[in-house]
C-alpha positions in Angstrom: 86.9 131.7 87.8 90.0 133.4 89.5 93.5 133.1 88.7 93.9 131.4 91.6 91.8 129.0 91.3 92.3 127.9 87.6 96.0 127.8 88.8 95.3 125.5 91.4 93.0 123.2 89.1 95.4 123.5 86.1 98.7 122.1 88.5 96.5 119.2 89.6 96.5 118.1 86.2 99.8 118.7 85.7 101.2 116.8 88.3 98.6 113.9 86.9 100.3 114.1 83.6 103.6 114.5 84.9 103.3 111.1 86.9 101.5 109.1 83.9 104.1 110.1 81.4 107.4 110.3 83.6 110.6 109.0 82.1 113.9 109.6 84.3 116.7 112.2 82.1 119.1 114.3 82.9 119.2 117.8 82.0 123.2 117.8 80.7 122.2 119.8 78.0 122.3 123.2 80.1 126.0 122.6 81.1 127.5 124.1 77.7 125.2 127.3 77.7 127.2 130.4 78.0 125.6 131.2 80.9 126.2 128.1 82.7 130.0 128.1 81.4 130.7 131.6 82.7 128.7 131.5 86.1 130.6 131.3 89.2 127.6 130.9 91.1 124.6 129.0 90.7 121.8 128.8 92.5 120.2 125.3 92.1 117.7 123.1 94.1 117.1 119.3 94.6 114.6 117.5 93.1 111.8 115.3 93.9 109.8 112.3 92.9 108.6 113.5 89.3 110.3 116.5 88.8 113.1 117.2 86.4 116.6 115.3 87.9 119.3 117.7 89.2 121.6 115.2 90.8 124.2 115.1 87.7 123.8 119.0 86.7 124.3 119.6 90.3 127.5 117.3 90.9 128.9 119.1 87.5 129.0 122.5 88.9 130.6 121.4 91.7 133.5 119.1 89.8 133.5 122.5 87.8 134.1 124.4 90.8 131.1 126.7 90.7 129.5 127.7 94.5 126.3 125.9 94.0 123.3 127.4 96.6 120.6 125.4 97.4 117.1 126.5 99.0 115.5 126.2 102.1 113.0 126.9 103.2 112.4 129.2 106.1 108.6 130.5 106.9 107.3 131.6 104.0 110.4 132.6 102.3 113.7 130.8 100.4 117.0 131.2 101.9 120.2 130.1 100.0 122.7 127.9 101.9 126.3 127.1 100.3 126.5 123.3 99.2 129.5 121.6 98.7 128.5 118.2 97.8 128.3 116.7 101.0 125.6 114.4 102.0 125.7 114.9 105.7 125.5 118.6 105.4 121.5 117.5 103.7 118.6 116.9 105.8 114.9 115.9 104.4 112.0 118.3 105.4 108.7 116.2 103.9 109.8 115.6 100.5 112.4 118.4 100.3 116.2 118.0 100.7 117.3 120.8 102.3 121.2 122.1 102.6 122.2 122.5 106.2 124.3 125.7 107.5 124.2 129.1 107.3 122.3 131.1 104.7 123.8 133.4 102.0 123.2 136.8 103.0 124.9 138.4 100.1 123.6 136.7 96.3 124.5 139.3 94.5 127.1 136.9 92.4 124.6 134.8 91.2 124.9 134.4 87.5 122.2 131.6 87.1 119.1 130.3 89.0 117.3 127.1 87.8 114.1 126.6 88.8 111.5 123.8 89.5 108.4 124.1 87.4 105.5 121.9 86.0 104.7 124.0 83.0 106.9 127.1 80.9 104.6 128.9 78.2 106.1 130.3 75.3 106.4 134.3 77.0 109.0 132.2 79.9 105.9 132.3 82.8 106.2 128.8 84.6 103.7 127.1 86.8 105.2 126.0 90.1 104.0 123.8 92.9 102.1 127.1 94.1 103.9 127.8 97.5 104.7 130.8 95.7 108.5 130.5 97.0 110.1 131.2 93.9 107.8 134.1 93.3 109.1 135.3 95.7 112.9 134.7 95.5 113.0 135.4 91.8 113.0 139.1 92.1 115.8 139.4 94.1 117.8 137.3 92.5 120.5 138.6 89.3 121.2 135.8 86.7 119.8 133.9 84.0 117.0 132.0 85.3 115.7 129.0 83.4 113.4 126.3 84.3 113.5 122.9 83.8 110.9 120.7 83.0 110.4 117.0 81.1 109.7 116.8 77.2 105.9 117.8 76.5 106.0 120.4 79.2 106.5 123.3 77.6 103.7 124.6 76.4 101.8 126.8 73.5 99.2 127.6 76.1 99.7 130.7 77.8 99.6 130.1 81.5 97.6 132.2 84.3 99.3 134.8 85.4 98.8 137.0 88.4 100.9 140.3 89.5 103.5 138.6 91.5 104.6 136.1 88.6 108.1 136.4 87.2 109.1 135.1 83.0 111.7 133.2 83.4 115.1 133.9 80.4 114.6 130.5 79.7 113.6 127.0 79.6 115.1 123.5 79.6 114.2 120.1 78.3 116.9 116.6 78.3 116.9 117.6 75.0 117.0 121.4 74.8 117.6 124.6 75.9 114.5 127.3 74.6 115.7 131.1 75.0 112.8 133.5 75.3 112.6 136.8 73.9 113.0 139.7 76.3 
């Protein structure tokens, strides 16, 4: 079987577990990091359904005064548009919430990225929704970037990789914030 393929089959069972076991949290525990603290921007997205809650982390780097960038998307790839906590500067697009405005052309000050995932092995690789969007945005981003994902989904397995895949620095849980070694 391809990578591909086991991918595919190994996120449909994800997203079974994730609905059967889903209990709402927040992921507070990132904000005292060091690399949250000292970040002046912060790329940051907004969830969905089932996946990990960034509402409150979200409104804290604003209150903290941090540029927050959200994603849209935009063919095949992610831009980054400048959010300032507004609620008629969002607009739905299927189930994503999507900043409105004009993109970021320069990210070089981003210090951190979180990212959505369904599963983080212990090496940092994460399993995404398999648009591949943050495959591809991941590279040419600087920062810390760490994943969130609910208690139980991190996992001892290691995870299918193919060429394009990117370790993330870290992981996050409502409970805690795993480093992995680079």
């Amino acid at each position: 079987m391809n990578q591909s393929t086991l991918k595919k089959q190994m996120r449909d069972r994800y997203r079974r577990e994730r609905v059967q076991k889903f209990i709402p949290s927040n992921f507070n525990v990132i904000l005292k990091s060091p690399e949250i603290v000292s970040a002046t921007t912060i790329c940051s997205y907004f969830s969905y359904d089932q996946e990990p809650s960034t509402t409150e982390i979200n409104q804290a780097f604003l209150k903290d005064g941090k540029k927050l960038l959200l994603p849209r998307v935009n063919g095949t790839e992610i831009e980054w548009v400048q959010w300032n906590g507004d609620i008629n500067q969002l607009k739905i697009t299927k189930k994503l919430t999507e900043p409105i405005g004009p993109a970021v052309t320069d990210t070089n000050d981003v210090g951190v990225v979180i990212t959505p995932a369904l599963r983080i092995d212990q090496e940092g690789y994460r399993m995404g929704q398999g648009g591949g969007f943050y495959d591809r945005a991941l590279p040419t981003l600087p920062g810390w970037k760490v994943g969130l994902v609910h208690a139980g989904e991190l996992t001892s397995e290691r995870l299918p990789r193919e060429d394009h895949d990117i370790a993330l620095d870290a992981a996050a849980t409502p409970s805690l914030v795993v480093r992995f070694n680079r």
